[in-house]
Z-matrix of the N, CA and C atoms (Angstrom, degrees):
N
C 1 1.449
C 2 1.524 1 109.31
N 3 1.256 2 131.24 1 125.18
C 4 1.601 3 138.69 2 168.72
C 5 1.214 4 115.91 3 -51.80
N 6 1.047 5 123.20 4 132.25
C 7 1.515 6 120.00 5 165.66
C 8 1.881 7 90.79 6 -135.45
N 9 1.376 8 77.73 7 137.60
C 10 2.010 9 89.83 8 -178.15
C 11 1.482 10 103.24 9 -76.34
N 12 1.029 11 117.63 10 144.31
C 13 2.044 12 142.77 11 178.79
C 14 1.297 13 104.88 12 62.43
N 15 1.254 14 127.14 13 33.01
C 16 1.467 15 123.77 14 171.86
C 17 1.560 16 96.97 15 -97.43
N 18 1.678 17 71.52 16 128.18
C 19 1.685 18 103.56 17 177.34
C 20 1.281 19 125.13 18 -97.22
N 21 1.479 20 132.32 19 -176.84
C 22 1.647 21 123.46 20 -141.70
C 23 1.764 22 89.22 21 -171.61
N 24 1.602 23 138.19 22 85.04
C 25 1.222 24 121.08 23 178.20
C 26 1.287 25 101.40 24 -85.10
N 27 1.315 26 138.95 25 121.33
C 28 1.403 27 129.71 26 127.14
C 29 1.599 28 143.10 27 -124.33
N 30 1.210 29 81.57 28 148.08
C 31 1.561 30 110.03 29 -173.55
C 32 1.913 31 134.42 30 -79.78
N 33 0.841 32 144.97 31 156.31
C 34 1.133 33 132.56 32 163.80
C 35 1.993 34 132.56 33 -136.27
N 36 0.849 35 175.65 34 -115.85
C 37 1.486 36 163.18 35 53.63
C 38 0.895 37 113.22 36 107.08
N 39 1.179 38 148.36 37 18.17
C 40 1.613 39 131.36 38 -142.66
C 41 1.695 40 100.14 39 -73.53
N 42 1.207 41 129.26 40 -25.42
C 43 1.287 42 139.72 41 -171.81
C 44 1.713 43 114.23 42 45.50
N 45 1.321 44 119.18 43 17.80
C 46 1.434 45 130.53 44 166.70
C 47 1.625 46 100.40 45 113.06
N 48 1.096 47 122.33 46 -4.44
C 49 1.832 48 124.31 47 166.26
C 50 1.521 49 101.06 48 -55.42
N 51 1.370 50 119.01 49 85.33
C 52 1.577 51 126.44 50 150.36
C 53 1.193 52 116.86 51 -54.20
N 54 1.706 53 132.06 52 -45.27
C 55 1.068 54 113.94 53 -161.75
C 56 1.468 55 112.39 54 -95.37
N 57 1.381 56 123.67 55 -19.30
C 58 1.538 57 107.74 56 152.97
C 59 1.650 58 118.93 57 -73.64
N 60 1.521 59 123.28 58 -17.79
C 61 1.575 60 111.97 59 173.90
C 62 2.109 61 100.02 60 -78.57
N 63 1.348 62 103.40 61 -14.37
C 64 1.717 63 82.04 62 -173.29
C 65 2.095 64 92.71 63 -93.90
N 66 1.197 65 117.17 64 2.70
C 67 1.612 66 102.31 65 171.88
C 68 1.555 67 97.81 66 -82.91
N 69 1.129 68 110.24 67 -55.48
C 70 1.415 69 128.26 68 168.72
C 71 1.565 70 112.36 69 -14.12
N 72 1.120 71 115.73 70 -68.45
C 73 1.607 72 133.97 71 163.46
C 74 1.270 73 121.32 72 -46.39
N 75 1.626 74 103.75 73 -54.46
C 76 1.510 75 102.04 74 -162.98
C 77 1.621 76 105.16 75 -99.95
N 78 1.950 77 108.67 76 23.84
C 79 1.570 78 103.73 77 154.66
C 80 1.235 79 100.18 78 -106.61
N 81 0.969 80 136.53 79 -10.57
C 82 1.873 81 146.15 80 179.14
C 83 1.548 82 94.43 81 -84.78
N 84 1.245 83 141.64 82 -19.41
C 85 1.424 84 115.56 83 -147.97
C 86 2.245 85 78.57 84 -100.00
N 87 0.757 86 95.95 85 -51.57
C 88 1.610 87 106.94 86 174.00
C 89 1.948 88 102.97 87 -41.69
N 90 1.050 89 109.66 88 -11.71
C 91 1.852 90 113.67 89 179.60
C 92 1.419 91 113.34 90 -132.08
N 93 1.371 92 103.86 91 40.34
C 94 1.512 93 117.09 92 168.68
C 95 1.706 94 108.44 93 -107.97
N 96 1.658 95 116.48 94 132.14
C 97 1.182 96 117.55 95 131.94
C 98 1.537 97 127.78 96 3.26
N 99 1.277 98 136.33 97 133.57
C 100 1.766 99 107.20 98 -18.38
C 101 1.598 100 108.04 99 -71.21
N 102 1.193 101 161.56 100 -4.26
C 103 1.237 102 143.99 101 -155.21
C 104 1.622 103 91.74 102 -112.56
N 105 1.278 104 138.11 103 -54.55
C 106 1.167 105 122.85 104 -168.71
C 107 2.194 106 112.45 105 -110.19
N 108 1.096 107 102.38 106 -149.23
C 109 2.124 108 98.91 107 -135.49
C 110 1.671 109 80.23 108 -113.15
N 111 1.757 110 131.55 109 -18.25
C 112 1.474 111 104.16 110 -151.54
C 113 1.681 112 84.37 111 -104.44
N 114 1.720 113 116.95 112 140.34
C 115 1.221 114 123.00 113 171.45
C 116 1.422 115 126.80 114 -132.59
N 117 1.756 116 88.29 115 8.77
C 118 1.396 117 95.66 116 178.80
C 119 1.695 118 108.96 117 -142.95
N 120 1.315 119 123.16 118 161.53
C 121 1.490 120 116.46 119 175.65
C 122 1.781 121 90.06 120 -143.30
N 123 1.456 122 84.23 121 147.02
C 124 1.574 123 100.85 122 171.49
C 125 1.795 124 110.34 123 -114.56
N 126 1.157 125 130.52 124 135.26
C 127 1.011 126 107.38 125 169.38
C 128 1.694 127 115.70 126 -126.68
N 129 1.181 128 124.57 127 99.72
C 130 1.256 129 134.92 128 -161.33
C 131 1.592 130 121.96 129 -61.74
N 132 1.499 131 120.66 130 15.90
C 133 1.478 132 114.92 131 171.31
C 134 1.582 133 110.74 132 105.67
N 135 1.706 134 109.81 133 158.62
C 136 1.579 135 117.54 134 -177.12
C 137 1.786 136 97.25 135 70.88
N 138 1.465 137 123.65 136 72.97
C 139 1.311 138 123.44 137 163.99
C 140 1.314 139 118.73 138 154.70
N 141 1.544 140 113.21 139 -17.41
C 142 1.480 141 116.02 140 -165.76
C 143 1.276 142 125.52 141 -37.80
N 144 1.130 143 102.11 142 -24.23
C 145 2.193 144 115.51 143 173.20
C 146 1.112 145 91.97 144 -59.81
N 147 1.488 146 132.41 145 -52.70
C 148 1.562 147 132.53 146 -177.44
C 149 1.699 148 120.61 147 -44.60
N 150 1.013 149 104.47 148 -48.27
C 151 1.736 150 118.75 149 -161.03
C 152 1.470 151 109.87 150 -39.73
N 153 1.793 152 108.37 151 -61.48
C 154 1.610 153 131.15 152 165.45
C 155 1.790 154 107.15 153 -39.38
N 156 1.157 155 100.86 154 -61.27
C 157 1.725 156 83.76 155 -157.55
C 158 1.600 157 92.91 156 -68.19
N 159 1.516 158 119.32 157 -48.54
C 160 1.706 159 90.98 158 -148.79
C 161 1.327 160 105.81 159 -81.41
N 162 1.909 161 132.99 160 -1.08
C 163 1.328 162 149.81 161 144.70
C 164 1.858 163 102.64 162 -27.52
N 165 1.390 164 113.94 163 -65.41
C 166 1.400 165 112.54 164 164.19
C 167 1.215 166 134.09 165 -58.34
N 168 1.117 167 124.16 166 -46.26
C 169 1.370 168 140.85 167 166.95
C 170 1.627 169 127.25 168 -48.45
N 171 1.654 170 94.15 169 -39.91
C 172 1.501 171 95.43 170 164.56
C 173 1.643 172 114.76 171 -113.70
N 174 1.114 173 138.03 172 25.10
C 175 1.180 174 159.24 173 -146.83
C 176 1.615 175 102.46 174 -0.42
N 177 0.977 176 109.41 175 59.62
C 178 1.669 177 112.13 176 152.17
C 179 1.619 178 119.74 177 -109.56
N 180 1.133 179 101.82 178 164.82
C 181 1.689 180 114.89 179 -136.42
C 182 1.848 181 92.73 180 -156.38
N 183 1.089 182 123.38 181 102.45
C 184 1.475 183 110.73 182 144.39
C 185 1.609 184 109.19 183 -158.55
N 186 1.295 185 104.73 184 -147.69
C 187 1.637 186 109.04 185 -158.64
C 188 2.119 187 94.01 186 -90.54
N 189 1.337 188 95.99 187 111.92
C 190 1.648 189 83.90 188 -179.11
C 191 1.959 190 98.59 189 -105.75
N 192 1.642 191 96.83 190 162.33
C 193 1.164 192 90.93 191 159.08
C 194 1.859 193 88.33 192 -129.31
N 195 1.676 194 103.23 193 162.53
C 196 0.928 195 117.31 194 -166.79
C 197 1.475 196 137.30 195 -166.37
N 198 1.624 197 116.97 196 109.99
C 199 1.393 198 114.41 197 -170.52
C 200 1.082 199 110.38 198 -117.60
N 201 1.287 200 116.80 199 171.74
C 202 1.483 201 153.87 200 175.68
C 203 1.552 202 125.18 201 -49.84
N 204 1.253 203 123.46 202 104.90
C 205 1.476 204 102.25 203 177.88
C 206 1.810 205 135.70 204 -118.37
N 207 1.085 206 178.96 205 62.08
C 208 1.361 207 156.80 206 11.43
C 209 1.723 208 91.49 207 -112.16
N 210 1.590 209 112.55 208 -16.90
C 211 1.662 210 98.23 209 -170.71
C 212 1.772 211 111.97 210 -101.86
N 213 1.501 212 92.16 211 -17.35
C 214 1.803 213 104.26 212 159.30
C 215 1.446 214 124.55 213 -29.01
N 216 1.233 215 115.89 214 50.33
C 217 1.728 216 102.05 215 -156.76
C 218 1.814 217 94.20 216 -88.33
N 219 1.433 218 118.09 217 138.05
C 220 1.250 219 142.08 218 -136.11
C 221 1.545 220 134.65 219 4.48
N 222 1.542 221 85.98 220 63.65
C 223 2.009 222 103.48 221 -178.00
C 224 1.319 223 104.59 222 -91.97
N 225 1.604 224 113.51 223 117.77
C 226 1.553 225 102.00 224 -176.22
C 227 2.009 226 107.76 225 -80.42
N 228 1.201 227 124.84 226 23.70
C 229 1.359 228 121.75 227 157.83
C 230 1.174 229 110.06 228 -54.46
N 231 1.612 230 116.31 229 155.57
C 232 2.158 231 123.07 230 173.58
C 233 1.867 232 82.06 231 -79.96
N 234 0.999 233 98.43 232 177.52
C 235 1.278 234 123.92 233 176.48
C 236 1.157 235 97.66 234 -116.57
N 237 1.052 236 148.95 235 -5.91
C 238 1.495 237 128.42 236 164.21
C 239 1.414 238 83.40 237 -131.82
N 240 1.987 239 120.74 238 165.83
C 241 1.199 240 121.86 239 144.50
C 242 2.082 241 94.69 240 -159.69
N 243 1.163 242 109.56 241 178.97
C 244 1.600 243 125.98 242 159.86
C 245 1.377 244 121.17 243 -166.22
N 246 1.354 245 90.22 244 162.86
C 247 1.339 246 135.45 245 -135.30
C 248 1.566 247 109.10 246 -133.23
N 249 1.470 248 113.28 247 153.39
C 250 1.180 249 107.87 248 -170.59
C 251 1.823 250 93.78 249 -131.89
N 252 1.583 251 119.40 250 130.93
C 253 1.267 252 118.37 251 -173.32
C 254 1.656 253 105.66 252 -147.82
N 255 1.360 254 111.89 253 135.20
C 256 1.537 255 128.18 254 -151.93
C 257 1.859 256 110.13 255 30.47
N 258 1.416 257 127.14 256 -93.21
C 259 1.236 258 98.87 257 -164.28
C 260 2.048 259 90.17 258 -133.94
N 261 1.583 260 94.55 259 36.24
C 262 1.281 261 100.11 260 -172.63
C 263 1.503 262 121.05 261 -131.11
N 264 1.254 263 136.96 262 120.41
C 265 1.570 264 130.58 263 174.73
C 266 1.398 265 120.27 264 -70.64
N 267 1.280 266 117.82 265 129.38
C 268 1.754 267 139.90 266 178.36
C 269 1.437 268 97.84 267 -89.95
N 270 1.340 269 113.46 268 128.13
C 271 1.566 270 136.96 269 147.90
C 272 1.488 271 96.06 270 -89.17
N 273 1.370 272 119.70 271 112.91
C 274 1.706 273 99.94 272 141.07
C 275 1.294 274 127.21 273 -153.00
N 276 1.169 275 113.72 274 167.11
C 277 1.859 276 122.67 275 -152.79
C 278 1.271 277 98.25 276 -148.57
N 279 1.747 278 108.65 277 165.10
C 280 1.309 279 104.61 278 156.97
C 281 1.575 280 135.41 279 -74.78
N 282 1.551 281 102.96 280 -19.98
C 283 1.695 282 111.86 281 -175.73
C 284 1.508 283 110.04 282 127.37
N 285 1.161 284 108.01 283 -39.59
C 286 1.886 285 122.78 284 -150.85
C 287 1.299 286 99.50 285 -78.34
N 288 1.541 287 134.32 286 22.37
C 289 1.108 288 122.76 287 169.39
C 290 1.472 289 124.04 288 -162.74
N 291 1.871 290 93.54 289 35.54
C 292 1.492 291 133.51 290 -171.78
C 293 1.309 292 117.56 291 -116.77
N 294 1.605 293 121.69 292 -18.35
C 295 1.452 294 125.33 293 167.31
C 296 1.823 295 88.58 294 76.33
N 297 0.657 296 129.37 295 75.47
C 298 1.783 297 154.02 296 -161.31
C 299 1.329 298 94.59 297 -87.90
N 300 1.652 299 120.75 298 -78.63
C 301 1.299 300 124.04 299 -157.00
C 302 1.443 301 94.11 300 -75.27
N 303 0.928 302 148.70 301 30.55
C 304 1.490 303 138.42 302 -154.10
C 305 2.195 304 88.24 303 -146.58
N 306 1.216 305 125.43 304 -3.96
C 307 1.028 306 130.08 305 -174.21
C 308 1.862 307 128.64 306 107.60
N 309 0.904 308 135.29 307 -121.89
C 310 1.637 309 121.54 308 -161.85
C 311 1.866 310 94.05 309 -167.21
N 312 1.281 311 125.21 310 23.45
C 313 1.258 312 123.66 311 158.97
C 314 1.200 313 113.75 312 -58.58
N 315 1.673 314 112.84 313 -62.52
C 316 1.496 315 121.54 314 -136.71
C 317 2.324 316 88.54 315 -72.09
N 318 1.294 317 105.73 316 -38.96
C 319 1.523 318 120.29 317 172.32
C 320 1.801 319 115.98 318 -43.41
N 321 1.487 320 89.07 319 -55.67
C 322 1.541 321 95.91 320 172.72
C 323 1.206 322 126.95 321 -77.25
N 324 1.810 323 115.15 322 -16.57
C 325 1.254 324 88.82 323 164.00
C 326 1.915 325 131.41 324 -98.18
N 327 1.367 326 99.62 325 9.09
C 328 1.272 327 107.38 326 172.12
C 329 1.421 328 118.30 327 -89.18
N 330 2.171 329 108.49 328 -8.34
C 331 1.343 330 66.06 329 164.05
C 332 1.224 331 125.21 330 -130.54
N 333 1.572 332 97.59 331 35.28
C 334 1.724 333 110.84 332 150.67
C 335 1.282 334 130.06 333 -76.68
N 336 2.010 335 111.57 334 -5.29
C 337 1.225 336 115.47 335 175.85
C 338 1.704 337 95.16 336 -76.60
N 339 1.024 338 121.83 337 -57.49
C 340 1.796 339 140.14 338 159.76
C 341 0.787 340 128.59 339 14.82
N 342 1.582 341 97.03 340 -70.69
C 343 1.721 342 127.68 341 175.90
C 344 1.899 343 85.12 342 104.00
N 345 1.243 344 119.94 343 29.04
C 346 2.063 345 105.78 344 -170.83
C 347 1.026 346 79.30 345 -72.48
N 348 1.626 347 84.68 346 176.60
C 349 1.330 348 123.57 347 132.60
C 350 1.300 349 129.36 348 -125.61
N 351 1.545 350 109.53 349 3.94
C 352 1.422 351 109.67 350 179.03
C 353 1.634 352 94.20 351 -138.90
N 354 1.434 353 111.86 352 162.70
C 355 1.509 354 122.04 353 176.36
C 356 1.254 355 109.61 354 -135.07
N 357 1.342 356 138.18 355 126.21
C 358 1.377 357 143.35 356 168.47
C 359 1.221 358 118.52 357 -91.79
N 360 1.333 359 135.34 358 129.81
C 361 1.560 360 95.75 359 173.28
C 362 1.599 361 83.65 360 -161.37
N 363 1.276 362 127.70 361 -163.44
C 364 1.321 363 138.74 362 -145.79
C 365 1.917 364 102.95 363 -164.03
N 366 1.553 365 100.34 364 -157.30
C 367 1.344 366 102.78 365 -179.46
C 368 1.113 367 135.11 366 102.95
N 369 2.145 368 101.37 367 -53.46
C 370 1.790 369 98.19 368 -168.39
C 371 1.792 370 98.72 369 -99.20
N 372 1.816 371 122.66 370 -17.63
C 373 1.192 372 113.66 371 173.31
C 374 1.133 373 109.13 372 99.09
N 375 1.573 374 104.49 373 -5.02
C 376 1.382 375 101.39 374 -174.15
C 377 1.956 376 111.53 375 -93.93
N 378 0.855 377 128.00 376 154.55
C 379 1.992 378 95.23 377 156.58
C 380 1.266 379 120.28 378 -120.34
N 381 1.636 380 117.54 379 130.65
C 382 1.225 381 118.37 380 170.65
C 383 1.651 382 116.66 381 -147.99
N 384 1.096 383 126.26 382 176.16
C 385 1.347 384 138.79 383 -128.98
C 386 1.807 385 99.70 384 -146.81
N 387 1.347 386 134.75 385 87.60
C 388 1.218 387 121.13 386 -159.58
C 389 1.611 388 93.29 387 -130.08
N 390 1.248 389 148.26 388 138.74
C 391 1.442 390 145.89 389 151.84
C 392 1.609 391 102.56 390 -101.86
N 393 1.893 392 108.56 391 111.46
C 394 1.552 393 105.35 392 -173.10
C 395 1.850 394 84.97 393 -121.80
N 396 1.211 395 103.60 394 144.95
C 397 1.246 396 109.70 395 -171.01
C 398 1.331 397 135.92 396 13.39
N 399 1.462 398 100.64 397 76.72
C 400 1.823 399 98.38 398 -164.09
C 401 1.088 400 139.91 399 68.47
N 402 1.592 401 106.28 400 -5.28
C 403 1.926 402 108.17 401 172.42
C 404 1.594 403 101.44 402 -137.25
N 405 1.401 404 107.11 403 125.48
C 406 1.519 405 156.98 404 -163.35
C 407 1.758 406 80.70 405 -70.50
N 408 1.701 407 119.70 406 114.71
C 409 1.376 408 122.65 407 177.25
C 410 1.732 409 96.84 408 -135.74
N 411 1.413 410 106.25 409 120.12
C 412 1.233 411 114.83 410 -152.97
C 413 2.315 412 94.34 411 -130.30
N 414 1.252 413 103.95 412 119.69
C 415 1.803 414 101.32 413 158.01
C 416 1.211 415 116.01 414 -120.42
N 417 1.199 416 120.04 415 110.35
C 418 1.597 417 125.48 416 179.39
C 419 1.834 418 117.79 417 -50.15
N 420 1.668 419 103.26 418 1.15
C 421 1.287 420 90.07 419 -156.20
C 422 1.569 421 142.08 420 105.18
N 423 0.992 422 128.94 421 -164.20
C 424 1.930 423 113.98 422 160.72
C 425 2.208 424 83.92 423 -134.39
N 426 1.205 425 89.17 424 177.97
C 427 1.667 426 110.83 425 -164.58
C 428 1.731 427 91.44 426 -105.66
N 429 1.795 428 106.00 427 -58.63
C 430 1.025 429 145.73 428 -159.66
C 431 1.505 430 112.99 429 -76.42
N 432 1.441 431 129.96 430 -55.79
C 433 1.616 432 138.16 431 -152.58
C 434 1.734 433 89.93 432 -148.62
N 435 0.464 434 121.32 433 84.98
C 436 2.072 435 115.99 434 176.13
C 437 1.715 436 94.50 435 -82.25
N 438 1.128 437 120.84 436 146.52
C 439 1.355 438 132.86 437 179.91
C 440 1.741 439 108.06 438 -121.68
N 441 1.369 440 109.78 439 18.70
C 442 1.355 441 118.83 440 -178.43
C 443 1.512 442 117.84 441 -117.53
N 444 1.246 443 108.08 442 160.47
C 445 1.621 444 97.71 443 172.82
C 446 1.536 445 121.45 444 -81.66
N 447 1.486 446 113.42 445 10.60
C 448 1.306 447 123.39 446 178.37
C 449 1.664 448 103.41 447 -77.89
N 450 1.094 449 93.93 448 -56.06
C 451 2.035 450 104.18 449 -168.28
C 452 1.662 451 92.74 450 122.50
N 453 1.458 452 84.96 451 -154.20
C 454 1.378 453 114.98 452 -139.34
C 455 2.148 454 83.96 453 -83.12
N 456 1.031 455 114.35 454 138.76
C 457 1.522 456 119.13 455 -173.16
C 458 1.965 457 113.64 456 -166.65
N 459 1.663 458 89.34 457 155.33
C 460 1.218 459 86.02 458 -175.49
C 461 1.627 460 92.70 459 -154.22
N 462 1.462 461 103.57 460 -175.64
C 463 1.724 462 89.09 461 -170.12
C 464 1.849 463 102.93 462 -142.13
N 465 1.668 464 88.93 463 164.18
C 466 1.938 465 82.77 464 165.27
C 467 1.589 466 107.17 465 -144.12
N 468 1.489 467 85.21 466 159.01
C 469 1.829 468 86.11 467 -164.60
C 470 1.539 469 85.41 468 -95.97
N 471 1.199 470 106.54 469 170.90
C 472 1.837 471 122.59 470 166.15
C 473 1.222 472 96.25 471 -137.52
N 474 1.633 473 118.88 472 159.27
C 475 1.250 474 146.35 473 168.06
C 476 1.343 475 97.85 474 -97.23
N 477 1.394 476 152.01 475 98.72
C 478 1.202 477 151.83 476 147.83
C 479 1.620 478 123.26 477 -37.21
N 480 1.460 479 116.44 478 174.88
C 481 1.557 480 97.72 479 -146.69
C 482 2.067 481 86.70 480 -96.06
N 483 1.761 482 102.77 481 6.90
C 484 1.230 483 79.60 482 -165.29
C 485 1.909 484 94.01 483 -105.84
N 486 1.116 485 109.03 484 10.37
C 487 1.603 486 129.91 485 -176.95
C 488 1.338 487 112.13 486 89.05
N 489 1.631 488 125.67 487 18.75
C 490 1.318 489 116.26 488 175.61
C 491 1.825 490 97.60 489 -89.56
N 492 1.243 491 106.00 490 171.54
C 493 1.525 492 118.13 491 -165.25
C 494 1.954 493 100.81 492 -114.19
N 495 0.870 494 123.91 493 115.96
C 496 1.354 495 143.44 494 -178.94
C 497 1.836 496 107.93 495 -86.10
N 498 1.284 497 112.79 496 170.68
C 499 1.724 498 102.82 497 157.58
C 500 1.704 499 99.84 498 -170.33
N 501 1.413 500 112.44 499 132.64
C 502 1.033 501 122.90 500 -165.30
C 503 1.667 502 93.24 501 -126.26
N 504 1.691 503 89.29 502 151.10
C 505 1.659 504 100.95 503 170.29
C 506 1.461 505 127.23 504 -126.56
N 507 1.043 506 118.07 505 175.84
C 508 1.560 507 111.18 506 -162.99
C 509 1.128 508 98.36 507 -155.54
N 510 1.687 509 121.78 508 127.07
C 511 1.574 510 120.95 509 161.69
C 512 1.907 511 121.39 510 -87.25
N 513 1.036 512 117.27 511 145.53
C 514 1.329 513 125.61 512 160.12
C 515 1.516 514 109.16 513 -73.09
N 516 1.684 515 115.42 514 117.38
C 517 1.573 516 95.06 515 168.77
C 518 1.543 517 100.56 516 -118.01
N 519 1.704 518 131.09 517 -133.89
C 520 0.775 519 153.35 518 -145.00
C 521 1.929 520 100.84 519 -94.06
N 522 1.345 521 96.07 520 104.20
C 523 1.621 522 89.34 521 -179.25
C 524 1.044 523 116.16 522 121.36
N 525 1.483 524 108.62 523 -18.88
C 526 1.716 525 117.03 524 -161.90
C 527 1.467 526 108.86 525 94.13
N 528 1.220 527 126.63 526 12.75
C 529 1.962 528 124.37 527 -160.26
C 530 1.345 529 80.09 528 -93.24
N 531 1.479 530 106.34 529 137.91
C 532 1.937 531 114.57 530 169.50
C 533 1.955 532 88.61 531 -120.01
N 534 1.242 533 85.22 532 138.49
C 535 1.462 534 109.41 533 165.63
C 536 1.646 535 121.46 534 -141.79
N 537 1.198 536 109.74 535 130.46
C 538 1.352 537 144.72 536 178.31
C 539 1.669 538 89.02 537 -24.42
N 540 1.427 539 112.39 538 137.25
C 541 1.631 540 116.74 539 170.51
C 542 1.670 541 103.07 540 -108.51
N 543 1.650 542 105.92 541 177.93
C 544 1.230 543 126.70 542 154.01
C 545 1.414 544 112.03 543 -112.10
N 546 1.155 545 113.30 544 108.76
C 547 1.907 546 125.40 545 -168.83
C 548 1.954 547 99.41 546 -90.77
């Protein structure tokens, strides 16, 4: 069912950087229900030891979904799972077992096994925003190690008021200050 300005934070890499995943949080915790749009977080893998502490640390709290990624070493998360959000289905993974640098097949075709329409996924550190034949392929980036000249970034989807799905990104800089990117 749609609900207009519902938001979607996700994250990826944190590689044990608490204190950019707890700024991370505690600019999301300020855009929670009831006053603000984000009610869900995904967190796509490479950190899960992370999630708990800086979850406490910045006391945010909501509905996560959440997998496994190649540095997870004994995280009982799936490495892949989906999800269904406003009037759209989520594939998401970490990457590491999609042949990534090699292009966006092995992605697309899981998530026509799916039934998606959108794919989240993580891995290369990089973030970008691609629509390849009808399915919405989205990397927030890393939190933790960014491999870009942006930095450290992560992203959020919106449900728009007309039910199309948007995705915006945001860098972590100096201090913990996140500011809005150009992807």
């Amino acid at each position: 069912m749609f609900m207009d300005g519902k938001k979607l934070l996700v994250f990826s890499d944190t590689h044990g950087s608490i204190t950019s995943l707890t700024a991370v949080m505690n600019w999301a915790k300020g855009r929670l229900p009831p006053n603000g749009t984000i009610c869900c977080a995904a967190f796509l893998g490479d950190g899960i030891a992370d999630l708990g502490r800086a979850a406490e640390a910045s006391g945010f709290y909501c509905d996560w979904k959440v997998v496994c990624g190649n540095n997870d070493y004994k995280a009982s998360m799936p490495e892949a799972a989906v999800f269904d959000f406003c009037d759209y289905r989520f594939f998401i993974c970490h990457g590491h077992r999609h042949s990534l640098y090699g292009g966006y097949n092995s992605l697309i075709s899981a998530a026509r096994v799916s039934q998606a329409n959108v794919v989240l996924y993580g891995h290369t550190h990089i973030p970008s925003c691609k629509n390849i034949d009808g399915i919405l392929l989205v990397n927030p980036g890393s939190v933790g190690r960014p491999r870009s000249r942006i930095g450290a970034s992560f992203a959020v989807i919106e449900c728009t008021d007309n039910g199309a799905l948007t995705a915006d990104f945001f860098g972590i800089g100096d201090r913990g200050i996140i500011k809005k990117l150009k992807i």
